[in-house]
C-alpha positions in Angstrom: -0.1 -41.7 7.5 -3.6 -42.8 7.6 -5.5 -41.7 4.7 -6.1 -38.0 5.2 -4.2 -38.1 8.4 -0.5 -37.6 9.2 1.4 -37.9 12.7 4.4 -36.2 12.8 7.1 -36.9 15.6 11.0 -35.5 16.0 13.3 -33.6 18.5 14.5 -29.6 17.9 17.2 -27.3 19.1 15.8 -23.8 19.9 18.9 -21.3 19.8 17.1 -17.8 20.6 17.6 -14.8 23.6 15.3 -14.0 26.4 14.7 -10.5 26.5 14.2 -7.8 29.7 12.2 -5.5 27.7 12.5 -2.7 31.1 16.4 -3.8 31.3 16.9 -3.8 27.3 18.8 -6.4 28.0 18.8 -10.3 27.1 20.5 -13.6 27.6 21.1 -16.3 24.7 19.3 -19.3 25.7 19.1 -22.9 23.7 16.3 -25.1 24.2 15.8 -28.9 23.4 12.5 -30.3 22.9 10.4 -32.7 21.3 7.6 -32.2 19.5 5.0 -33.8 18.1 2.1 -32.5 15.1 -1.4 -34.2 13.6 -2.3 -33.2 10.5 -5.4 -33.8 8.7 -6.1 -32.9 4.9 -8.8 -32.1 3.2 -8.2 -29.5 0.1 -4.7 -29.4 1.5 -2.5 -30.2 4.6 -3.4 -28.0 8.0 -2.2 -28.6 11.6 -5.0 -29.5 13.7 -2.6 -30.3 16.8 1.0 -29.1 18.3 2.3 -30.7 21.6 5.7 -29.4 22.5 7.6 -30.6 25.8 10.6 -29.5 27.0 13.3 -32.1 27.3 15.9 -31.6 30.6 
């Protein structure tokens, strides 16, 4: 944290499904990514970046 700055860094599991909305029909799908967020504050926290990357 630097004064009215945070950098936030960490790794996620995304468990969701992928939908066919013509087919009605989906597939489960997981996802692991990293992610990374910069926040700034002034009254109160707000994200002012997102990256997300996709980790194979």
């Amino acid at each position: 944290m630097f004064d009215n700055t945070a950098i936030v860094a960490f790794e996620l599991l995304q468990k969701g499904m992928a939908v066919d909305n013509k087919a009605f029909t989906g597939k489960l799908i997981t996802i692991e990514g990293r992610a990374t967020f910069v926040l700034i504050k002034n009254s109160s926290w707000k994200i002012a970046h997102i990256h997300l990357s996709k980790i194979n």
